[in-house]
N, C-alpha and C positions, 0 to 999 in steps of 0.2 A: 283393091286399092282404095283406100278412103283419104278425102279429098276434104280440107278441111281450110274453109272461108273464112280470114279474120279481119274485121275491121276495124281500119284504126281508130279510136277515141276521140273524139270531136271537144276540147273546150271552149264552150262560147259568153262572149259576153251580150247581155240583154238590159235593156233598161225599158222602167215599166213607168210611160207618161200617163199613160190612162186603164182604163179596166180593161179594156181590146187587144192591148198587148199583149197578156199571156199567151194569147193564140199562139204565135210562133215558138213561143216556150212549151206549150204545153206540146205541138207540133212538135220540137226537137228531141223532149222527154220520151215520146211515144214510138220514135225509130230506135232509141234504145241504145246509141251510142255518143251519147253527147251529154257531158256534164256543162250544165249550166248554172252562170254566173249571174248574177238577175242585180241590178242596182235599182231600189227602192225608193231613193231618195225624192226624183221629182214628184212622184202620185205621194208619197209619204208628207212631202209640202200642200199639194194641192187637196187631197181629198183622205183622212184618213178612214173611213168608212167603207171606200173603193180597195184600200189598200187592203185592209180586213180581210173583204167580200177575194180581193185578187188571193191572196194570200191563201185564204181558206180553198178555194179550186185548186189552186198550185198542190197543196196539201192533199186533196182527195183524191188528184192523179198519180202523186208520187205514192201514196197507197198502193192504188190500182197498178203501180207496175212494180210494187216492191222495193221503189227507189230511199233515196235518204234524203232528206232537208235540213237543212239549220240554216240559221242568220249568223256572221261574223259581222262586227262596226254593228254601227248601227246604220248602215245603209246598203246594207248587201246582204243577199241569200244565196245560197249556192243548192242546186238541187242534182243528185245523184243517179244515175241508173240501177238498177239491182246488181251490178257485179261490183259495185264501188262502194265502199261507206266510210262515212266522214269524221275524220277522228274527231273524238271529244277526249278533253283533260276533266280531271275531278271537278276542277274549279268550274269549269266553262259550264259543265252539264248542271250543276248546282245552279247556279247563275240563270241558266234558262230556265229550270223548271221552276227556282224562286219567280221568275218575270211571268212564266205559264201561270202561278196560284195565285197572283196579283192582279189577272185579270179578272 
């Protein structure tokens, strides 16, 4: 008899005041069923350089677990687990990778 454990999906939302933050994000990323919702905005007001630095860890975890990442607004991120990925339009995916060569 094979016995087969499903867990339901966790959507959370997170807002990132300072660079400490991601902790609990990057904690939800790594149990592996929680799509998270990340608001940007206060650390994007106070520190953009922290925002970067957050930004860029956010990035090198959702690697390491095969997850997906994009920004919608301009003050939201939404980061994925591997069994999830996030759709993109024509338009949308242009858009980010034009805003990616601008940097």
């Amino acid at each position: 008899m094979l016995l087969i454990l499903v867990k339901k999906v966790i959507v959370k939302p997170f807002v990132l005041e300072d660079f400490t933050d991601i902790k609990p994000v990057l904690d939800a990323l790594r149990e592996g069923n929680t799509i998270c919702l990340i608001n940007i905005r206060p650390l994007k007001e106070k520190d953009l350089i922290e925002l970067k630095r957050a930004i860029n860890k956010l990035k090198k975890t959702c690697d390491a677990i095969e997850g997906d990442i994009a920004g919608f607004s301009d003050d939201y991120i939404v980061i994925t687990p591997s069994f999830a990925e996030i759709y993109r339009s024509k338009g949308s995916t242009a858009e980010i990778k034009a805003s990616s060569e601008d940097e």
